[in-house]
mmCIF file as gemmi writes it, N, C-alpha and C atoms, coordinates in Angstrom:
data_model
loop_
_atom_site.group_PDB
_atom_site.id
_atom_site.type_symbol
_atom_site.label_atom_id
_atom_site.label_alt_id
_atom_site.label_comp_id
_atom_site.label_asym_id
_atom_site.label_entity_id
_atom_site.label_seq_id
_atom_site.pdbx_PDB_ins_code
_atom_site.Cartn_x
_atom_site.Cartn_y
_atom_site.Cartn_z
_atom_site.occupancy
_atom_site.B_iso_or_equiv
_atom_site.pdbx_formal_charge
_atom_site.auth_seq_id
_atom_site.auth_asym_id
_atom_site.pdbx_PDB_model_num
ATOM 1 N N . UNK Axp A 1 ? 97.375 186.822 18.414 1 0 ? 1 A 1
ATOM 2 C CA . UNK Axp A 1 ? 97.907 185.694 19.155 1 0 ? 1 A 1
ATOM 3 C C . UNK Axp A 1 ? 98.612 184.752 18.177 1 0 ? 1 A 1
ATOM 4 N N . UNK Axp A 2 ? 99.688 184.166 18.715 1 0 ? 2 A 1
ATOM 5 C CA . UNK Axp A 2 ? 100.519 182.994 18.024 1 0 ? 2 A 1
ATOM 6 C C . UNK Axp A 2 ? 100.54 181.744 18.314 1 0 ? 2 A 1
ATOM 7 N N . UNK Axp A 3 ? 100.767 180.856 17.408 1 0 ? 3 A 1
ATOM 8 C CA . UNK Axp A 3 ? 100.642 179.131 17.578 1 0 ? 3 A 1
ATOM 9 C C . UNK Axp A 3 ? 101.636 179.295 18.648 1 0 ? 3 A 1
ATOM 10 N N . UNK Axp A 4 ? 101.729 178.131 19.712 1 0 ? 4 A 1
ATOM 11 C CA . UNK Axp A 4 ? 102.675 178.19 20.636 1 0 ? 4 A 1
ATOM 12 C C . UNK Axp A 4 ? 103.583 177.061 20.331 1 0 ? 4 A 1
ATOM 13 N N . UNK Axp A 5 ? 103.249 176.114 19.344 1 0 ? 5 A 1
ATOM 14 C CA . UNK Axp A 5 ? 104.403 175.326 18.31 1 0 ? 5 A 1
ATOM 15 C C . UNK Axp A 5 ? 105.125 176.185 17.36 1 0 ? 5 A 1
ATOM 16 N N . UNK Axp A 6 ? 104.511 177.034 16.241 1 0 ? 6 A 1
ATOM 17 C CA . UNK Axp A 6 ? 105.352 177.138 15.477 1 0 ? 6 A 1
ATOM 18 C C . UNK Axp A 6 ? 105.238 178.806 15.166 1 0 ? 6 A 1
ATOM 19 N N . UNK Axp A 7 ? 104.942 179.343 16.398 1 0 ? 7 A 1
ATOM 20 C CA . UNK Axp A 7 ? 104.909 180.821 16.003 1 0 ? 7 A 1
ATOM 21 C C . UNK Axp A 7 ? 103.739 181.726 15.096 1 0 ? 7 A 1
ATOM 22 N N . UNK Axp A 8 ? 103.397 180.589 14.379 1 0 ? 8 A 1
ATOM 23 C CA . UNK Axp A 8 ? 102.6 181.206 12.946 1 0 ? 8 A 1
ATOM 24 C C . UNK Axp A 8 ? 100.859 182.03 13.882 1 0 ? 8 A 1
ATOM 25 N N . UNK Axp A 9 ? 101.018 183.131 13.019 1 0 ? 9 A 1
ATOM 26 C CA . UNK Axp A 9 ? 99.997 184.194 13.771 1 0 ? 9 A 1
ATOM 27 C C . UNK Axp A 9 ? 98.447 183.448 13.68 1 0 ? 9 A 1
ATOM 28 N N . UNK Axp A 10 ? 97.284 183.548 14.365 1 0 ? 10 A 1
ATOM 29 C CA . UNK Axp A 10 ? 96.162 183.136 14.533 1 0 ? 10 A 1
ATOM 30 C C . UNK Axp A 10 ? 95.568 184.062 14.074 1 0 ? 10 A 1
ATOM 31 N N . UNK Axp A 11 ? 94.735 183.83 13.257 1 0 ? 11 A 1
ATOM 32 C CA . UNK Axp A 11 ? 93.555 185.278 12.948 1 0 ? 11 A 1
ATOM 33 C C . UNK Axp A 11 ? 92.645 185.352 13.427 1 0 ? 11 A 1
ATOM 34 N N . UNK Axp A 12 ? 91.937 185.802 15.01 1 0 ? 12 A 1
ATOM 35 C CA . UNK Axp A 12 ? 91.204 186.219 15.28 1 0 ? 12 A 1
ATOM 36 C C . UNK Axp A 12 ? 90.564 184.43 16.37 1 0 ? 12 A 1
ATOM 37 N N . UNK Axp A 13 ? 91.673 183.712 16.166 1 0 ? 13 A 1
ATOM 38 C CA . UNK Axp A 13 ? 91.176 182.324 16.547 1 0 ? 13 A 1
ATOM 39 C C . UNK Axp A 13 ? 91.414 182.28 17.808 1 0 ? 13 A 1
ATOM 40 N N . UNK Axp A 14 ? 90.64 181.152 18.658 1 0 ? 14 A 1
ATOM 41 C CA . UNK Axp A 14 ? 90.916 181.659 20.238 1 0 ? 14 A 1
ATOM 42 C C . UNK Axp A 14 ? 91.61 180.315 20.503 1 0 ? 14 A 1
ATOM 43 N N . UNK Axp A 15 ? 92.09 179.036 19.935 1 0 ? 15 A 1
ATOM 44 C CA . UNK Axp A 15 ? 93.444 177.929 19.879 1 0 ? 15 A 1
ATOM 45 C C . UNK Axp A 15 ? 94.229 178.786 20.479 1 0 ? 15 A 1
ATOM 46 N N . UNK Axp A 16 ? 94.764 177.987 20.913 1 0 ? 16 A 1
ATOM 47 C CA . UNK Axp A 16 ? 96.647 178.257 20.813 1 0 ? 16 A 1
ATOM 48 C C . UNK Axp A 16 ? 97.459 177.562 20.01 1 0 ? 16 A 1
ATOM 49 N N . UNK Axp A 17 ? 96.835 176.706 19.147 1 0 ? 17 A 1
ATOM 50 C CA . UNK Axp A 17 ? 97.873 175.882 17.772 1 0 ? 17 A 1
ATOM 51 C C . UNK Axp A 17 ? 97.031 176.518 16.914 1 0 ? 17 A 1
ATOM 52 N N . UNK Axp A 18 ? 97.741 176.389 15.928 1 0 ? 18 A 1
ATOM 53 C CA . UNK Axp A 18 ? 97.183 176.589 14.609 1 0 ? 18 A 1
ATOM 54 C C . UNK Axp A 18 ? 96.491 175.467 13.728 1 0 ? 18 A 1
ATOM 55 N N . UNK Axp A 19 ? 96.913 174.016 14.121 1 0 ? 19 A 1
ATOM 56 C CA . UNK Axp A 19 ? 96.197 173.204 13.341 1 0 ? 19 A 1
ATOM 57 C C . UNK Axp A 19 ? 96.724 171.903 14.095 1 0 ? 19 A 1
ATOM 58 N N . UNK Axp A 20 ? 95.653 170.759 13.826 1 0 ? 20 A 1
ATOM 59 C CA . UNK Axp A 20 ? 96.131 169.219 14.719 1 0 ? 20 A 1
ATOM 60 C C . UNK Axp A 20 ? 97.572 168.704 14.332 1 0 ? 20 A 1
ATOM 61 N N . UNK Axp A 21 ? 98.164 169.237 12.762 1 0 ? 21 A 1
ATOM 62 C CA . UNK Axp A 21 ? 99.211 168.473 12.319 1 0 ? 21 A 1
ATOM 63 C C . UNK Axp A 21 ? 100.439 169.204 13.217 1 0 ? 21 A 1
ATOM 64 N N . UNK Axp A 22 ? 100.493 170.245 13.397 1 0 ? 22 A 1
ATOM 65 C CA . UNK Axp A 22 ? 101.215 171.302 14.269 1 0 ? 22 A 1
ATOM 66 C C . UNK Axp A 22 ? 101.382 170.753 15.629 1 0 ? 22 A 1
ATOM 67 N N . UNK Axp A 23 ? 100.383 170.478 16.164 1 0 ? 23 A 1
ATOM 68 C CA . UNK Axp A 23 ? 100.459 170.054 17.62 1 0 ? 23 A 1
ATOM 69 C C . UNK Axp A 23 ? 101.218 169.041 17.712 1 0 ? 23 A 1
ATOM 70 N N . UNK Axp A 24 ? 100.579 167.535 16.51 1 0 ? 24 A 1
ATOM 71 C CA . UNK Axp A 24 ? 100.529 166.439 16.734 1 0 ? 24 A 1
ATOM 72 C C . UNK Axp A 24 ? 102.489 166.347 16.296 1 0 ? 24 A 1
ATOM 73 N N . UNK Axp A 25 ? 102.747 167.092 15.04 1 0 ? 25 A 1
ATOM 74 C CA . UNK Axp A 25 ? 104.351 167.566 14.832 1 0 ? 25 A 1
ATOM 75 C C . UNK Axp A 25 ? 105.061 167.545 16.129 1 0 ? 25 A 1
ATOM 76 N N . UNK Axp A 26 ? 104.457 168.861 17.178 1 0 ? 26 A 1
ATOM 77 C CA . UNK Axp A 26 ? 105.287 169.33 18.154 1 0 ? 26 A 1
ATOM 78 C C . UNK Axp A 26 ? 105.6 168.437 19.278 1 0 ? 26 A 1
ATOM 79 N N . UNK Axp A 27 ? 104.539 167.853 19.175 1 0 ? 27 A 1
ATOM 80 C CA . UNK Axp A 27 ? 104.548 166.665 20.241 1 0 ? 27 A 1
ATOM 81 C C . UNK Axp A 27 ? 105.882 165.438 19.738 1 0 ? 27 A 1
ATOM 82 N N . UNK Axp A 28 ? 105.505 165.286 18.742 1 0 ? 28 A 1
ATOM 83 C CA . UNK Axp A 28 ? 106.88 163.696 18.391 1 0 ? 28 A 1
ATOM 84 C C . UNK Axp A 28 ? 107.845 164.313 18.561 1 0 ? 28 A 1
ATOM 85 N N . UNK Axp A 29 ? 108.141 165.636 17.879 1 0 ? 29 A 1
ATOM 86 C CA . UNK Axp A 29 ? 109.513 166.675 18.204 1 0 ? 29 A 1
ATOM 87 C C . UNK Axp A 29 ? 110.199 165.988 19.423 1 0 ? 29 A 1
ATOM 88 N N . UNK Axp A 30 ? 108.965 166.377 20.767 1 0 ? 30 A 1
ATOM 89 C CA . UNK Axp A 30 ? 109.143 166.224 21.937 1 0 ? 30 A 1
ATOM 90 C C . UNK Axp A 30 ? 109.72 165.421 22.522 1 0 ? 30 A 1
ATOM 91 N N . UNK Axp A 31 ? 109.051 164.318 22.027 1 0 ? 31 A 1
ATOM 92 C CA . UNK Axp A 31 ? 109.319 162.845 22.367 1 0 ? 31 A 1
ATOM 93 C C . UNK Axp A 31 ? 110.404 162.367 21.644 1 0 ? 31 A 1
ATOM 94 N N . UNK Axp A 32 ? 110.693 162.407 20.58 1 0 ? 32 A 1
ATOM 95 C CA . UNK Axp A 32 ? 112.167 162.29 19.699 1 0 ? 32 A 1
ATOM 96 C C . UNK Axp A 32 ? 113.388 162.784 20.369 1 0 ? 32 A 1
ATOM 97 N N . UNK Axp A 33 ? 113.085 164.612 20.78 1 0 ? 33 A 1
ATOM 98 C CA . UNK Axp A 33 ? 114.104 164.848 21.541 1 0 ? 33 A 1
ATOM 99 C C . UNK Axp A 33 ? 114.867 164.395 22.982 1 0 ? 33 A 1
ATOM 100 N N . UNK Axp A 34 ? 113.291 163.937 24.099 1 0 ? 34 A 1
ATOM 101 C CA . UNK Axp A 34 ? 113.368 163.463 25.057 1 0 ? 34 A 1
ATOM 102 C C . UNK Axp A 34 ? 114.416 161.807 25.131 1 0 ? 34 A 1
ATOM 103 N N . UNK Axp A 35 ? 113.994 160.724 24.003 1 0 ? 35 A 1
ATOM 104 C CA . UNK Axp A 35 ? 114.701 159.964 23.78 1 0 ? 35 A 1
ATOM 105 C C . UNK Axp A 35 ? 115.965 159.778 23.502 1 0 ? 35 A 1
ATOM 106 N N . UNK Axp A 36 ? 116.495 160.682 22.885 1 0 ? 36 A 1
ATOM 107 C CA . UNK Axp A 36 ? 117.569 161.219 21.828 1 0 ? 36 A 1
ATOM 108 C C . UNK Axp A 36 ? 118.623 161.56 23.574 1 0 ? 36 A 1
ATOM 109 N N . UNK Axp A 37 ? 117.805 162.087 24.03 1 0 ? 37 A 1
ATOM 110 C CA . UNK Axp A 37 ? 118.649 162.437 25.113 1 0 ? 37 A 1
ATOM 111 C C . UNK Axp A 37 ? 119.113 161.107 26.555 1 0 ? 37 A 1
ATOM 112 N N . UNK Axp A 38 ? 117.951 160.592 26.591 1 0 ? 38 A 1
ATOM 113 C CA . UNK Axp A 38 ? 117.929 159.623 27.209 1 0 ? 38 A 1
ATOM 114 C C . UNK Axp A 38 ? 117.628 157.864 26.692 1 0 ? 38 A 1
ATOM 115 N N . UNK Axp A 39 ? 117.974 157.913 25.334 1 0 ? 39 A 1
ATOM 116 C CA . UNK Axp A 39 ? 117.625 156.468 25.268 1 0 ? 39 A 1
ATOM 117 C C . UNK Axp A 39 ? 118.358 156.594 23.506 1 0 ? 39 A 1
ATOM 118 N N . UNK Axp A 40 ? 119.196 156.758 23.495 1 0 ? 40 A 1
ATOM 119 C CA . UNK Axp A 40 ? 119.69 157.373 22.242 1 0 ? 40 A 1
ATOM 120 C C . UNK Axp A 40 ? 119.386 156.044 21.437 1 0 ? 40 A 1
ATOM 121 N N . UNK Axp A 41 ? 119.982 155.302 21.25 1 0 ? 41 A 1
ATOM 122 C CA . UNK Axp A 41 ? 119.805 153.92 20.215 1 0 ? 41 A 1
ATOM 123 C C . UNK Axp A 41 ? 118.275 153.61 20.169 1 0 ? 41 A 1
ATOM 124 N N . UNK Axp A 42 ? 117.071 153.938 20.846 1 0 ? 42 A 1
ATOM 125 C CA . UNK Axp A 42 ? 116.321 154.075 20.268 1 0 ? 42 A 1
ATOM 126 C C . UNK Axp A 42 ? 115.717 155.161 19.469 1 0 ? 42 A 1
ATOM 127 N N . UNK Axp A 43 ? 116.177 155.882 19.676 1 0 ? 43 A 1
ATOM 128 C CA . UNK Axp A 43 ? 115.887 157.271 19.185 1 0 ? 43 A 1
ATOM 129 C C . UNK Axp A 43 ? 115.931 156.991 17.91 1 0 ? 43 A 1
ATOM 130 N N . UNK Axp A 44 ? 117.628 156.154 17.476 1 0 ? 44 A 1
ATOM 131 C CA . UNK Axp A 44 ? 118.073 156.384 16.263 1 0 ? 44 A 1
ATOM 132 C C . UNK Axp A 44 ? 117.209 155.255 15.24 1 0 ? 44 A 1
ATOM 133 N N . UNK Axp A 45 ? 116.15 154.087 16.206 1 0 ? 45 A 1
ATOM 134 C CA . UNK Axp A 45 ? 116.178 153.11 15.36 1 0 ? 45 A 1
ATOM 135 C C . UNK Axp A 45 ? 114.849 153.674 15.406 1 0 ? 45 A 1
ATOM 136 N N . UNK Axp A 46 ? 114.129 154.415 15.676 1 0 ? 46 A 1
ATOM 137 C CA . UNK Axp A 46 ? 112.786 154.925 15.301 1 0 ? 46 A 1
ATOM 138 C C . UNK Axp A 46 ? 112.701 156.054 14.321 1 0 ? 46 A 1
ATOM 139 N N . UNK Axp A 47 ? 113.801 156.909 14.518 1 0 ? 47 A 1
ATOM 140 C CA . UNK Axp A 47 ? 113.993 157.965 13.15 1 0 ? 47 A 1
ATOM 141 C C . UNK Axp A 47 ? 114.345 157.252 12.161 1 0 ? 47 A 1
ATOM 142 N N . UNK Axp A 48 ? 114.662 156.453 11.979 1 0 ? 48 A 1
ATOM 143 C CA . UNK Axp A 48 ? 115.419 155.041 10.809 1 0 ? 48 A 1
ATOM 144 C C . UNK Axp A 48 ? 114.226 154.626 10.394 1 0 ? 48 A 1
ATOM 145 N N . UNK Axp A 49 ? 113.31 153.988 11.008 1 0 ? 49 A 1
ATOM 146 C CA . UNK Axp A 49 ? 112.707 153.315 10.646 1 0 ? 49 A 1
ATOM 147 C C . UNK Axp A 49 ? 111.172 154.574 9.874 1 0 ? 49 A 1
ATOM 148 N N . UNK Axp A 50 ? 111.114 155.545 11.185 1 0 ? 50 A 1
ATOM 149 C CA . UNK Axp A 50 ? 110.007 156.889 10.205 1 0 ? 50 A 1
ATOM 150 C C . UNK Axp A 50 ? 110.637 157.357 8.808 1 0 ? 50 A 1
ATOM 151 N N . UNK Axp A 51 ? 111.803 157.842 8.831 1 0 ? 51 A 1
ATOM 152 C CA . UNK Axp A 51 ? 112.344 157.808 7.892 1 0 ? 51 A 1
ATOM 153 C C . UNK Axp A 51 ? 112.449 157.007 6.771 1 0 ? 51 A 1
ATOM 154 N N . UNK Axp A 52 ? 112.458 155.53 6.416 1 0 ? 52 A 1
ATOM 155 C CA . UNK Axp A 52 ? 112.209 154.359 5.563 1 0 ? 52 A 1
ATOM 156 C C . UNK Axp A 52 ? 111.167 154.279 5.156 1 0 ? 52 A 1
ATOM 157 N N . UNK Axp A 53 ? 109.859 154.577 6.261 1 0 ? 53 A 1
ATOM 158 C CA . UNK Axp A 53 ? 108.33 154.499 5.998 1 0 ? 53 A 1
ATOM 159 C C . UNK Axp A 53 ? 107.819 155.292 5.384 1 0 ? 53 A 1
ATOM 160 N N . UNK Axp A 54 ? 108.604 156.583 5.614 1 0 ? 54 A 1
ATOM 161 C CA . UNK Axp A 54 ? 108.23 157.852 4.734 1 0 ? 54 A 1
ATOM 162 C C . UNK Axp A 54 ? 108.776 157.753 3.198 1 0 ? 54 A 1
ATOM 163 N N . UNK Axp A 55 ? 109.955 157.129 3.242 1 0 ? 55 A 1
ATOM 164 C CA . UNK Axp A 55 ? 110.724 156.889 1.934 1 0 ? 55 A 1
ATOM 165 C C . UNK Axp A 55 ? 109.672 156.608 1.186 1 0 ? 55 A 1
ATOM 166 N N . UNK Axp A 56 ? 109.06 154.993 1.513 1 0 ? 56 A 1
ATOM 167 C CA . UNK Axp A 56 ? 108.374 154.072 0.895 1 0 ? 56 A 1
ATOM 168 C C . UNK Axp A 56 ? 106.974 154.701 0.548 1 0 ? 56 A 1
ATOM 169 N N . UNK Axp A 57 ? 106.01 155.453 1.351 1 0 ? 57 A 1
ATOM 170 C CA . UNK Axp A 57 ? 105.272 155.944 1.706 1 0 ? 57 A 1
ATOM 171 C C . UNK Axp A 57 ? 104.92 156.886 0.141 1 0 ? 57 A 1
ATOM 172 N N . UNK Axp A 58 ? 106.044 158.154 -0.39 1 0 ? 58 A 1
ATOM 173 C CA . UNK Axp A 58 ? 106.152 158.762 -0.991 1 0 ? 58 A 1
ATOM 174 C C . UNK Axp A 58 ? 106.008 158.185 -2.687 1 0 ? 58 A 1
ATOM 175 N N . UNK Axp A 59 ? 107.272 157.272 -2.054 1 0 ? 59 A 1
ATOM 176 C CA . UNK Axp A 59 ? 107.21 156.468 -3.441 1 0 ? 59 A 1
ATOM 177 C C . UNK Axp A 59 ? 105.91 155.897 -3.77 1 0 ? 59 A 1
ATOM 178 N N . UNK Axp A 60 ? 105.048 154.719 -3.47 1 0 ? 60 A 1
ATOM 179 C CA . UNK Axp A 60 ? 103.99 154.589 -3.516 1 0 ? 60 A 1
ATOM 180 C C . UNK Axp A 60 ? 102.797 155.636 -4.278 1 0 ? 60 A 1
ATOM 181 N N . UNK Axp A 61 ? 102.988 156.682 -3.594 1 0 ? 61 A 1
ATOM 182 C CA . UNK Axp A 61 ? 102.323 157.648 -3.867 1 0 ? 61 A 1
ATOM 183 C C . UNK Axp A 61 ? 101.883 158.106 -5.182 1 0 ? 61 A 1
ATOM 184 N N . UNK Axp A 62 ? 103.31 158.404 -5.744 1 0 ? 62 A 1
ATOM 185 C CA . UNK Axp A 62 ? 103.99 158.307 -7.038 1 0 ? 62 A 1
ATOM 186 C C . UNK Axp A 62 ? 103.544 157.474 -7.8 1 0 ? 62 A 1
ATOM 187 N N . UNK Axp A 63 ? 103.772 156.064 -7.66 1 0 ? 63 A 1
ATOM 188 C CA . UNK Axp A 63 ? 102.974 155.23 -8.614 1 0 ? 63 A 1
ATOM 189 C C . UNK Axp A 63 ? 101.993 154.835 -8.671 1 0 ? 63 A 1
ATOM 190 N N . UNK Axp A 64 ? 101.253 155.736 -7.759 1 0 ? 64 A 1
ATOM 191 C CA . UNK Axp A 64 ? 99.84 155.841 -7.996 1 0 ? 64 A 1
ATOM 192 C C . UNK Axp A 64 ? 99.475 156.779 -8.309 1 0 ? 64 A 1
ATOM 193 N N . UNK Axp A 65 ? 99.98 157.492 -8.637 1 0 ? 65 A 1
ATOM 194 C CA . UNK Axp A 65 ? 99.721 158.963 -9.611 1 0 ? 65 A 1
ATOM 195 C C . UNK Axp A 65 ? 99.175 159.926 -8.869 1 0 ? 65 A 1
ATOM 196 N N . UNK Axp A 66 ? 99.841 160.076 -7.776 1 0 ? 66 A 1
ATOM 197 C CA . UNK Axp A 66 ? 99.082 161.051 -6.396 1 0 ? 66 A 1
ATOM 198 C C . UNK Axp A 66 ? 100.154 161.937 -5.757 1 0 ? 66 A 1
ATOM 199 N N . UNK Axp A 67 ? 99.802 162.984 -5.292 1 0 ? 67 A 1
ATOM 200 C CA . UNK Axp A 67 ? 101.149 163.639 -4.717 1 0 ? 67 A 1
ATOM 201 C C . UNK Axp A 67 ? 102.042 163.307 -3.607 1 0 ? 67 A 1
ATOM 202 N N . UNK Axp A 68 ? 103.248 163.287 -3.991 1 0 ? 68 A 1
ATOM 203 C CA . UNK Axp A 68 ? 104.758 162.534 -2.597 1 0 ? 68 A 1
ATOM 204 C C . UNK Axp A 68 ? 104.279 163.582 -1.444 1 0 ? 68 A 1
ATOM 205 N N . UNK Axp A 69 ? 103.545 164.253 -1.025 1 0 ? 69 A 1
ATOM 206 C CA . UNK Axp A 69 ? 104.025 165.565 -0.225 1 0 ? 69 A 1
ATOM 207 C C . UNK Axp A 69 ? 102.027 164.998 1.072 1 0 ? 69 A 1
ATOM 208 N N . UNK Axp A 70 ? 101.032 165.177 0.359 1 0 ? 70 A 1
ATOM 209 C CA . UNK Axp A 70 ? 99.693 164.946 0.646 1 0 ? 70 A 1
ATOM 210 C C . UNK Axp A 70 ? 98.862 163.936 0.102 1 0 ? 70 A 1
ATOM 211 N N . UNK Axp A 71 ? 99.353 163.181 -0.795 1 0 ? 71 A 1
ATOM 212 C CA . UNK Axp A 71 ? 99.1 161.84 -0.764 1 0 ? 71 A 1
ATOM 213 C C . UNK Axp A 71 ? 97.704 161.955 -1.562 1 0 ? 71 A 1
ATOM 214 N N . UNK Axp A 72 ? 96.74 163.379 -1.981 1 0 ? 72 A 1
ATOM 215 C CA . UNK Axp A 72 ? 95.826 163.383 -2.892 1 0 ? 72 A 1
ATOM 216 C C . UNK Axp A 72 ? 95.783 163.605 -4.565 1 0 ? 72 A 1
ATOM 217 N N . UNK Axp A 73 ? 94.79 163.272 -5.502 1 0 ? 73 A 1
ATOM 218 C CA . UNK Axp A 73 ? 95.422 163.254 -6.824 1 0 ? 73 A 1
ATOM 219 C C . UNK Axp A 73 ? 96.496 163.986 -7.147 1 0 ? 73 A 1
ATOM 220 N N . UNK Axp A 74 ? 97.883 164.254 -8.196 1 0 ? 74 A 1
ATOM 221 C CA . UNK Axp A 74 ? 98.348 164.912 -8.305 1 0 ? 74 A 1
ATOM 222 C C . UNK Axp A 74 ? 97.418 165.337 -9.986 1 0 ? 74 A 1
ATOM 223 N N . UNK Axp A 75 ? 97.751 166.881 -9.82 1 0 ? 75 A 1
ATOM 224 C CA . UNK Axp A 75 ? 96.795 167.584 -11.104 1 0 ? 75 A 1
ATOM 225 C C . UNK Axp A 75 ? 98.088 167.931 -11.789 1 0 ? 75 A 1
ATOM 226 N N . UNK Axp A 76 ? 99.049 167.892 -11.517 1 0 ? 76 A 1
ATOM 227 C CA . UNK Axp A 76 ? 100.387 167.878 -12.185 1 0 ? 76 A 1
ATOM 228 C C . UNK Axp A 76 ? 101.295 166.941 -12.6 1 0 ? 76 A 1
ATOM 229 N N . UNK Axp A 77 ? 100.832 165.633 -12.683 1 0 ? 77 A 1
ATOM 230 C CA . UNK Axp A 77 ? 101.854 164.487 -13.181 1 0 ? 77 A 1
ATOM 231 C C . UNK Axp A 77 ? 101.939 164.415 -14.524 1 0 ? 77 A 1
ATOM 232 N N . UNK Axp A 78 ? 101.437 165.113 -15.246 1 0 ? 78 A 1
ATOM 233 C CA . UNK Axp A 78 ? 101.567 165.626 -16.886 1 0 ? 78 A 1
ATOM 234 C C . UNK Axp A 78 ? 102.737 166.07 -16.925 1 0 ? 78 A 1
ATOM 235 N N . UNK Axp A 79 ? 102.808 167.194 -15.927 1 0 ? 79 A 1
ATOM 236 C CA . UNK Axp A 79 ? 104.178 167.923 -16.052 1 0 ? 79 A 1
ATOM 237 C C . UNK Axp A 79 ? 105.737 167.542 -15.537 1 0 ? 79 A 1
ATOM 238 N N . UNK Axp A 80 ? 105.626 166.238 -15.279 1 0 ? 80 A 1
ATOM 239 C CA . UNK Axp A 80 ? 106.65 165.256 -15.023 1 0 ? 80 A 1
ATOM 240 C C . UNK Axp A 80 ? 106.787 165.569 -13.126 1 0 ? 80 A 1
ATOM 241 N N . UNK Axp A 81 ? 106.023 166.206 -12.564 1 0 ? 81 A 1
ATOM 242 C CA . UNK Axp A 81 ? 106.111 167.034 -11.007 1 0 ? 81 A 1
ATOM 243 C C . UNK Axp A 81 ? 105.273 165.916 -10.267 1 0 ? 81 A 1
ATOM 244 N N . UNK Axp A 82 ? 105.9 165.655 -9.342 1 0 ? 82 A 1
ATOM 245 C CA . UNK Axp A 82 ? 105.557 164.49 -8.148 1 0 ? 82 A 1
ATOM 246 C C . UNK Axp A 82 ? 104.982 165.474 -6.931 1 0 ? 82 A 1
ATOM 247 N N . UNK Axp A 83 ? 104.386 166.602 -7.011 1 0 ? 83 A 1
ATOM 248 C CA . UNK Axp A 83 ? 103.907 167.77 -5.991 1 0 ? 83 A 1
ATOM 249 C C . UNK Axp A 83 ? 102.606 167.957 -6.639 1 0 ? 83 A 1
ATOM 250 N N . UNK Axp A 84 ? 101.118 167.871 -6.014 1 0 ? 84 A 1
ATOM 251 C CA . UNK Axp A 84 ? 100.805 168.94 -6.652 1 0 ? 84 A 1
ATOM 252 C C . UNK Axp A 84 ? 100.301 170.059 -6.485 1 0 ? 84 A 1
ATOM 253 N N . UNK Axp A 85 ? 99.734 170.982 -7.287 1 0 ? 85 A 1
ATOM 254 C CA . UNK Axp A 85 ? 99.407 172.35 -7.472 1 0 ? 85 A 1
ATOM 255 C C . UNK Axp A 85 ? 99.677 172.993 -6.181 1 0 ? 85 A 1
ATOM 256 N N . UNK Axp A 86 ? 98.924 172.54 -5.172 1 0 ? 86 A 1
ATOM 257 C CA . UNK Axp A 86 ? 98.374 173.354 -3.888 1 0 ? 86 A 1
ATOM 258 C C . UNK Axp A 86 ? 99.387 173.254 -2.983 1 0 ? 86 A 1
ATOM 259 N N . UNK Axp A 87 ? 100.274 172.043 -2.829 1 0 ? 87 A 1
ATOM 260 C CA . UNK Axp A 87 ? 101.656 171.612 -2.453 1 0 ? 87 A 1
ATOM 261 C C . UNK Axp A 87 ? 102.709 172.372 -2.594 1 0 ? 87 A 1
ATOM 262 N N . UNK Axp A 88 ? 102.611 172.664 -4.299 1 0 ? 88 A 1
ATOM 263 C CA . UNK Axp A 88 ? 103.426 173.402 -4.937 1 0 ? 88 A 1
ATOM 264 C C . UNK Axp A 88 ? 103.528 174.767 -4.468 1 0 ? 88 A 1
ATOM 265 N N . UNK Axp A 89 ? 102.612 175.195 -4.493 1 0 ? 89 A 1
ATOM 266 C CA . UNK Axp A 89 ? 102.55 176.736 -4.205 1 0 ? 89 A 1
ATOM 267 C C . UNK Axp A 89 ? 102.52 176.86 -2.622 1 0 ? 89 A 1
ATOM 268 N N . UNK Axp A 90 ? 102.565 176.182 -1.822 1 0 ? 90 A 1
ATOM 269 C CA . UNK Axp A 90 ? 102.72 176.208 -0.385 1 0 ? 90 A 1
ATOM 270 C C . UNK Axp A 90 ? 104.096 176.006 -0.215 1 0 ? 90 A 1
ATOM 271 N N . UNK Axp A 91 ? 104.961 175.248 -0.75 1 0 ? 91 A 1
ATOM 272 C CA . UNK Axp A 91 ? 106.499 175.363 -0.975 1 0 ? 91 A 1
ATOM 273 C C . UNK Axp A 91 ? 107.111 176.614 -1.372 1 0 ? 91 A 1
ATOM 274 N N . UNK Axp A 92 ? 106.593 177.099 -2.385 1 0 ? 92 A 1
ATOM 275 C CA . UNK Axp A 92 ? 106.84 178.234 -3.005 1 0 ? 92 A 1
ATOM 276 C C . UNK Axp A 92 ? 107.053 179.439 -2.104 1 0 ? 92 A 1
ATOM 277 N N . UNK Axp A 93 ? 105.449 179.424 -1.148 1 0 ? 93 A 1
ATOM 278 C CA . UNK Axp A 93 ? 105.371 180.824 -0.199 1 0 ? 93 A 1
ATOM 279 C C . UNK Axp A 93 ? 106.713 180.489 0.709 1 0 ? 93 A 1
ATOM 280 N N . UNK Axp A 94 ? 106.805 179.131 1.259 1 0 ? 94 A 1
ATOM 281 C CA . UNK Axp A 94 ? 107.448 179.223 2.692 1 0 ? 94 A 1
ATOM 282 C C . UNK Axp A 94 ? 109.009 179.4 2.175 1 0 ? 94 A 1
ATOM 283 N N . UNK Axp A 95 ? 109.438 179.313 1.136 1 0 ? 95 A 1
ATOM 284 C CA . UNK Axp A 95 ? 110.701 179.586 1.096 1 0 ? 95 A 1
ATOM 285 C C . UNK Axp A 95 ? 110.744 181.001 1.012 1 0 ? 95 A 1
């Protein structure tokens, strides 16, 4: 069986998502798109504004010596990398 957000296969799990961030993703999708269609200028001033929060959000992160991506220690800020390890290699697979 497959997530019914994002396709990704279930192992043996009896969900139909694969995880809360998936759902909770598919859902704003929803609602982003629904707006976008019918209420466009807000659409645009709420992606503006998630977008800015996330900016800021990341940065922060950073100067607290934690990863831009999950927001927990980074074990890689030695290596000049704002990702870490587990981040890293989850980037890695999905490309």
């Amino acid at each position: 069986m497959n997530c019914v957000h994002c396709g990704r296969e279930l192992h043996g799990k009896q969900e139909r998502n694969c995880s809360k961030r998936c759902c909770d993703n598919a859902s704003s999708y929803r609602t982003y798109y629904r707006r976008k269609l019918y209420q466009p200028g807000e659409a645009a001033r709420t992606a503006e504004r998630k977008r800015l929060y996330a900016r800021a959000w990341r940065k922060r992160m950073v100067l607290e010596g934690r990863c831009s991506r999950c927001g927990y220690d980074n074990d890689r800020l030695d290596e000049g990398r704002r990702l870490c390890s587990s981040c890293y290699a989850l980037l890695k697979v999905s490309r």
